[in-house]
C-alpha positions as CSV (number, residue, x, y, z in Angstrom):
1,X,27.9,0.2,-95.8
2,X,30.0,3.0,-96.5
3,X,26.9,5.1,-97.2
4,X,25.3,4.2,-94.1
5,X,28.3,5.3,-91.9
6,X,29.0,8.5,-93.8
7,X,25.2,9.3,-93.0
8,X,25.7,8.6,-89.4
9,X,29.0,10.3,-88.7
10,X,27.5,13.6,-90.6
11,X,24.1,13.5,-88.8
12,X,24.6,11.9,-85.8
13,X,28.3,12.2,-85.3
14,X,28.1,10.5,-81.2
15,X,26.6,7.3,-82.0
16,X,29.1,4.2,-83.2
17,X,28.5,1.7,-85.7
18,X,29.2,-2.1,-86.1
19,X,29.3,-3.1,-89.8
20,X,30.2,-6.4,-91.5
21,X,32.7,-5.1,-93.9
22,X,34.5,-2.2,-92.2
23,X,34.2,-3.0,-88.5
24,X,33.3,-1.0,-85.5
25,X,33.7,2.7,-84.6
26,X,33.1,3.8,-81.1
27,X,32.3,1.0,-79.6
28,X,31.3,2.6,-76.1
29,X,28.5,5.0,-77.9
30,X,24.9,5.2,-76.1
31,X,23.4,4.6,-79.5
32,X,25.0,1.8,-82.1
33,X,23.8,1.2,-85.8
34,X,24.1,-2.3,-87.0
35,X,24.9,-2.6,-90.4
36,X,25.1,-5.7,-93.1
37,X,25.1,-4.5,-96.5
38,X,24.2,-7.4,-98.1
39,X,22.8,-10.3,-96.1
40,X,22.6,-13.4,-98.2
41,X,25.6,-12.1,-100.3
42,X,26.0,-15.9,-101.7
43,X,22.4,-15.7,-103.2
44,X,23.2,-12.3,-104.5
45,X,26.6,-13.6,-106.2
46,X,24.4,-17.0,-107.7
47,X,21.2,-14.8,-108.6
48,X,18.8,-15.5,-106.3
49,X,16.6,-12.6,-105.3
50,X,16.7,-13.5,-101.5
51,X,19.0,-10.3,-100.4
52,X,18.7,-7.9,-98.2
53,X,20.4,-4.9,-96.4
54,X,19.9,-4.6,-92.8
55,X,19.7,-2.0,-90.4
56,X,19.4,-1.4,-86.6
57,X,19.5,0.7,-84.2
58,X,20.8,0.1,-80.2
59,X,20.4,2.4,-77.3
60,X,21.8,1.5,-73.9
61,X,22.1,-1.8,-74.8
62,X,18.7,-2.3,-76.2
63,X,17.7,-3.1,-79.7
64,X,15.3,-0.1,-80.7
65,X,14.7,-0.6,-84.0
66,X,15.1,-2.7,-86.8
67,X,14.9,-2.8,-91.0
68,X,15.3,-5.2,-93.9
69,X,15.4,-3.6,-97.4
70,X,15.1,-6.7,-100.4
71,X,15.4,-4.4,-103.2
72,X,15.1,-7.5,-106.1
73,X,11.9,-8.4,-104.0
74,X,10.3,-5.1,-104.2
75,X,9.7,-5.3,-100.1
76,X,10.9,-3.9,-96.9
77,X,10.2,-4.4,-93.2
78,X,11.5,-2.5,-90.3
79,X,10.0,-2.1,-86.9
80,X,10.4,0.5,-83.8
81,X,9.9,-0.5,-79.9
82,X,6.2,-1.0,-78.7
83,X,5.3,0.9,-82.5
84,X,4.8,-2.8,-84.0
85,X,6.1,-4.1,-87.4
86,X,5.3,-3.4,-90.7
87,X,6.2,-4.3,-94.3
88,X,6.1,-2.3,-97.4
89,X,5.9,-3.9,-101.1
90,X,4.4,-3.8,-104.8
91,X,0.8,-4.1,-102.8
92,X,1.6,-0.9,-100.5
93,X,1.8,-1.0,-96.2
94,X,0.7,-3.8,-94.5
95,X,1.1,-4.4,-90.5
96,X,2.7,-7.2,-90.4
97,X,1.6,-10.2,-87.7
98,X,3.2,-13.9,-86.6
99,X,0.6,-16.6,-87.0
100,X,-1.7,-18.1,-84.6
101,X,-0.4,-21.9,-85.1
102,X,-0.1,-23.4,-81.8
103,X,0.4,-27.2,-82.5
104,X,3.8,-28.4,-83.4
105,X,2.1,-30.8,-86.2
106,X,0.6,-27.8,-87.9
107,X,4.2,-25.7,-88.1
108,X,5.8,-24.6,-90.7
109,X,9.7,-24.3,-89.7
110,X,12.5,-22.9,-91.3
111,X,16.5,-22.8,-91.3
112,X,19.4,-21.8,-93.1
113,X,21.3,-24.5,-93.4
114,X,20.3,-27.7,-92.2
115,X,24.0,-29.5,-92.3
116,X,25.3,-26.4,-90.4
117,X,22.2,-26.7,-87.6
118,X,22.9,-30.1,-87.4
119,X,26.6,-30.5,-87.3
120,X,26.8,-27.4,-84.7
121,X,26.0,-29.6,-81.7
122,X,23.5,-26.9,-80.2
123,X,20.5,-28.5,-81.6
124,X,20.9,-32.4,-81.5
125,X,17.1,-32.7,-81.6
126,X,17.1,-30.8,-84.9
127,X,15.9,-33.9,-87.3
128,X,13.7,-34.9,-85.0
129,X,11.9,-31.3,-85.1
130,X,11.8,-31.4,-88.7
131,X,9.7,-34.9,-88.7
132,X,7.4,-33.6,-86.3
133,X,6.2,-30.8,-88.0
134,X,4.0,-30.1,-90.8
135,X,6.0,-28.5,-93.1
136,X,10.5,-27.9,-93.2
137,X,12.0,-25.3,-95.9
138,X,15.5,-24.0,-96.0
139,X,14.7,-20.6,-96.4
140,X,18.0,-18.5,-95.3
141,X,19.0,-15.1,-94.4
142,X,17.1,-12.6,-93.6
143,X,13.6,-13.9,-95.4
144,X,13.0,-16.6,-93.1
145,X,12.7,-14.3,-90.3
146,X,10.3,-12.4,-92.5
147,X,8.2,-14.8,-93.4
148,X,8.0,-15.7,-89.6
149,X,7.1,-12.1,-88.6
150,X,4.4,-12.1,-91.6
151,X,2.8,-15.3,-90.4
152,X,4.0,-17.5,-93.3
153,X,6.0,-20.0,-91.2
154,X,5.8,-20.6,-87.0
155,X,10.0,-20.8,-86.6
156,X,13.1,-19.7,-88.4
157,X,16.4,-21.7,-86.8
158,X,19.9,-20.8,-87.2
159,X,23.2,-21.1,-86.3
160,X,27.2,-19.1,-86.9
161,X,25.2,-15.5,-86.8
162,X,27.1,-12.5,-86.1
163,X,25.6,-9.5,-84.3
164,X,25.0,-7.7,-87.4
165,X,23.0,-10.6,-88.9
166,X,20.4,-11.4,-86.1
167,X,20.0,-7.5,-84.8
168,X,17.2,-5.9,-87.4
169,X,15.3,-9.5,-87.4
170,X,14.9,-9.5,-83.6
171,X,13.7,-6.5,-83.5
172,X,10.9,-7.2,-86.2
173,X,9.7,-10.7,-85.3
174,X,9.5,-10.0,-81.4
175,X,7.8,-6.6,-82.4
176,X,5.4,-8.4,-84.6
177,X,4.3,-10.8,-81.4
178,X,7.3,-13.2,-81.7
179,X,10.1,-14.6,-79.8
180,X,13.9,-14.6,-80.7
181,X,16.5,-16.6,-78.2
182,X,19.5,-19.0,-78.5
183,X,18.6,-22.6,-77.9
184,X,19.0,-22.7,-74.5
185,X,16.3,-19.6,-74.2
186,X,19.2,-16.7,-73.8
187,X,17.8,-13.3,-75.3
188,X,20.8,-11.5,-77.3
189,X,22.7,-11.1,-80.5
190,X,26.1,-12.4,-79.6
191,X,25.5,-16.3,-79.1
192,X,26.0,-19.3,-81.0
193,X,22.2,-20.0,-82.2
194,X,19.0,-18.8,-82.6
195,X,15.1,-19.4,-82.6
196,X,12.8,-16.9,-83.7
197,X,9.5,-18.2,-83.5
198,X,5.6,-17.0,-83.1
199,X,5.8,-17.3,-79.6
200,X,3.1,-19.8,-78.6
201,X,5.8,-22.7,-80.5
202,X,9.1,-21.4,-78.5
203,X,9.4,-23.5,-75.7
204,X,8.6,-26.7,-77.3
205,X,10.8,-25.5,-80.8
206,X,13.5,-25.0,-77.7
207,X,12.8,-28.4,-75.7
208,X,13.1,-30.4,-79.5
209,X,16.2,-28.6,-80.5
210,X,17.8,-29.7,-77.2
211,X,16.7,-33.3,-77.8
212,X,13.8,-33.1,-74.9
């Protein structure tokens, strides 16, 4: 983190940024970077490959552009607005896609921690997804939003996000054909949950959170 903001304030001195470690500076900039240095810093500590830095980019209030570096995976992704999203690993560049799975009993659906979804309050349908679908994993952090954005898994739900956590996946997975909201269908990066699905799940995944 302190590389990043040491880049920005010698190149682009006007815009602000919002880290996890070190805070904000200029808040009121046109153009904000969002910065977590190490997102799934428990797996890190513990050994587990599944870590990521994340970056992104806001102008005017708009999320721009988003990336997530995995350096003990060997892979990246990032996206731009309306320039799509893309990945980058051992196997080279690859656009990068959410599925086509439009039946709830064929989904594959993901979270970060289950006990924490479930003892929020915001999703008291949240079992009941889980034994609708095909498939449940509790893949956390930033890779379950990849794996949506790739086309490995329909939905990724979470809860207890901070700005800098949620910023460079929304980006990715809406610019690879998703959706990304809160439970009750609120588009942002400041709110108490979030869906990020392939789209043609998001308003049932929605409806069975809420215990429709």
């Amino acid at each position: 983190e302190r590389a990043i903001r040491a880049r920005v304030a010698a190149e682009l001195p006007e815009h602000g940024v919002v880290g996890e470690e070190y805070g904000t500076e200029r808040a009121g900039a046109p153009v904000r970077w969002f910065v977590d240095p190490i997102d799934g810093t428990h797996n890190f500590m513990r050994g587990v490959p599944i870590f990521a830095t994340l970056l992104a980019a806001e102008a005017d209030g708009e999320l721009v552009l988003g990336m997530m570096s995995a350096p003990a995976l060997g892979e990246r992704w990032w996206a731009a607005r309306g320039l799509g999203a893309w990945a980058r690993g051992r196997d080279g560049e690859r656009r990068t896609r959410v599925s086509g799975v439009a039946a709830i009993e064929d989904a594959q659906i993901l979270y970060a921690s289950g006990r924490a979804d479930a003892r929020s309050g915001l999703m008291p349908g949240f079992g009941k997804l889980l034994e609708a679908v095909w498939r449940d994993r509790g893949f956390g952090d930033f890779w379950g939003y990849a794996l949506v954005a790739e086309g490995a898994a329909e939905a990724m739900i979470e809860t207890g996000l901070n700005p800098y956590d949620i910023a460079a996946p929304l980006v990715i997975v809406e610019e690879a054909g998703g959706r990304v909201t809160d439970v009750e269908g609120r588009r942002g990066i400041e709110l108490g949950s979030f869906v990020a699905t392939n789209g043609l799940l998001h308003e049932e995944v929605r409806r069975r959170l809420r215990g429709g």
